[in-house]
C-alpha positions in Angstrom: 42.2 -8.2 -5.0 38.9 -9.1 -6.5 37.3 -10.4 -3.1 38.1 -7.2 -1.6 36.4 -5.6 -4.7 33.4 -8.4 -4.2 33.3 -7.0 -0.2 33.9 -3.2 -1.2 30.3 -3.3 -4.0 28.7 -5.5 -1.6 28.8 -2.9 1.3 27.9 -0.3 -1.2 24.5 -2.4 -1.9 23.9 -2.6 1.7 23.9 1.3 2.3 22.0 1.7 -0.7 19.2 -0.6 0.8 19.8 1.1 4.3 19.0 4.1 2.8 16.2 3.9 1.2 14.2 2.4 3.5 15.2 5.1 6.0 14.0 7.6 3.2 10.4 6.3 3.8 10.7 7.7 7.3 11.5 11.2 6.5 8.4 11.7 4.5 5.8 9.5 6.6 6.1 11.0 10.2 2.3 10.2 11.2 -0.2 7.7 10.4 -2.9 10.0 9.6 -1.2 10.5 6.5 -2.4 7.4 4.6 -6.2 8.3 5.4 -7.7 9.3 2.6 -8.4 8.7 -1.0 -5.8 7.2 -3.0 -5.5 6.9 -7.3 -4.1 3.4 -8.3 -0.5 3.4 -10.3 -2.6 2.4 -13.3 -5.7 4.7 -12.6 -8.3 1.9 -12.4 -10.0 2.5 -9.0 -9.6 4.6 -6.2 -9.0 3.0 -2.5 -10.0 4.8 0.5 -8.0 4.0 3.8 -9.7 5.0 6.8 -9.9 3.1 10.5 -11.2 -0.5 9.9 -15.1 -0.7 11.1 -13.8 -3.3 13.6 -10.5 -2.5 14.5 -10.6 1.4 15.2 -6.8 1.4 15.6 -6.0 -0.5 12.4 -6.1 1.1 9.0 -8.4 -0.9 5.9 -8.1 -0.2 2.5 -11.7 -0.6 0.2 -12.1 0.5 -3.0 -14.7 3.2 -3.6 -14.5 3.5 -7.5 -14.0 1.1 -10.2 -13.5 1.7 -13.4 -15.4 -1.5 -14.3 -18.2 -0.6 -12.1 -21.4 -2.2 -12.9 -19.7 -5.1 -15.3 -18.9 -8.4 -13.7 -15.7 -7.1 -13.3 -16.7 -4.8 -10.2 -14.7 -4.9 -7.4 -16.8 -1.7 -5.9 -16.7 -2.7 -1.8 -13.7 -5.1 -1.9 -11.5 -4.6 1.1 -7.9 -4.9 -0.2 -6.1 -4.2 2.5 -6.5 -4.5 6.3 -3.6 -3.5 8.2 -3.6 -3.7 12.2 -0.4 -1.1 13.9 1.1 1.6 13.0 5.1 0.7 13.8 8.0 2.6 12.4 6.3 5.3 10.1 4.6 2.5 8.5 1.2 0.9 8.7 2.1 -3.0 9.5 0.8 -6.3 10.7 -1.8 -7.0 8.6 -2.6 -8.7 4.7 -3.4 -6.7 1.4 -5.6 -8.1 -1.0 -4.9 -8.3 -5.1 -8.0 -8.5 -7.3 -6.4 -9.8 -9.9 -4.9 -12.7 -8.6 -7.7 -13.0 -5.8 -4.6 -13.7 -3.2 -3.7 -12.0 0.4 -0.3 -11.4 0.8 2.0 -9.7 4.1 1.7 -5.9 3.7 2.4 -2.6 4.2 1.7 0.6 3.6 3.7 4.0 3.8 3.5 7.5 2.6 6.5 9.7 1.2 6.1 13.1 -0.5 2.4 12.8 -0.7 2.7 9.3 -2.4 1.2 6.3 -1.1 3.2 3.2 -1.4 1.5 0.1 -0.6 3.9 -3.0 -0.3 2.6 -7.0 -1.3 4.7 -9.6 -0.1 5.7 -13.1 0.1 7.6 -13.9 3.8 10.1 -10.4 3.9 9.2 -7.4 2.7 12.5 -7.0 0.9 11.0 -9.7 -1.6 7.7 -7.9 -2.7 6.0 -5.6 -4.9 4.9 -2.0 -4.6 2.2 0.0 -6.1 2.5 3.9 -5.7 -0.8 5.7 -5.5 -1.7 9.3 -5.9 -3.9 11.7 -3.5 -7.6 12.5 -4.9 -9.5 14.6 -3.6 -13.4 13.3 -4.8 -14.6 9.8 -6.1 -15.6 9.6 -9.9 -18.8 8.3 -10.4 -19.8 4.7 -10.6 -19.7 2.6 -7.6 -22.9 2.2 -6.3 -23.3 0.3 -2.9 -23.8 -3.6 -3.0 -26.8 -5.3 -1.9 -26.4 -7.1 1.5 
């Protein structure tokens, strides 16, 4: 009786998972949708993702504002993400960046009900971590362009 119970919640947790990845899909149906300018979950620098200068096809990910701009803390410029195919309504194949631990990690990126979720992980995406931005429309002041 209880291994039945055991295969019974463990089919549940499958659909769940099943589920909510295919809920991605249903609100990401282009990849122009994460072009843009994008508010990080803890409202510390905006990222605009646009085509990548060298790979018109693939989509990169710099930031454009800081909120330590100007400190040594800067990370005005800094390409976090670089991402090479767009592939089942998500942006794929590539490596995202984290300024605070200065590692790349497998990536993607999708959009749902105007949200951005960009995805960090270690081997399978299953075993990451997301951040959820938000859609801005301008860039606050304070990044100013670095010197080459």
């Amino acid at each position: 009786m209880r291994l039945t119970h055991f295969f019974a919640s463990a089919a549940v947790l499958l659909a769940c998972l099943a589920n909510s990845d295919n809920s991605y899909a249903s609100g990401a149906a282009n990849p122009d949708q994460a072009k843009g300018l994008w508010l990080s979950a803890d409202k510390a620098a905006v990222i605009e993702f646009a085509p990548c200068a060298e790979l018109k096809t693939g989509l990169c990910g710099i930031i454009v504002w800081d909120k330590d701009a100007g400190t040594p803390n800067d990370d005005c410029g800094l390409m976090i993400a670089k991402l090479k195919e767009w592939d089942d309504d998500a942006w794929r194949n590539g490596w995202i960046h984290d300024p605070r631990s200065k590692k790349n990690y497998k990536g993607v990126v999708r959009v749902k009900n105007d949200v951005l979720h960009m995805r960090a992980f270690i081997g399978t995406e299953i075993l990451g971590e997301t951040e959820e931005m938000t859609r801005v429309t301008t860039i606050p002041a304070g990044c100013k362009a670095k010197a080459k």
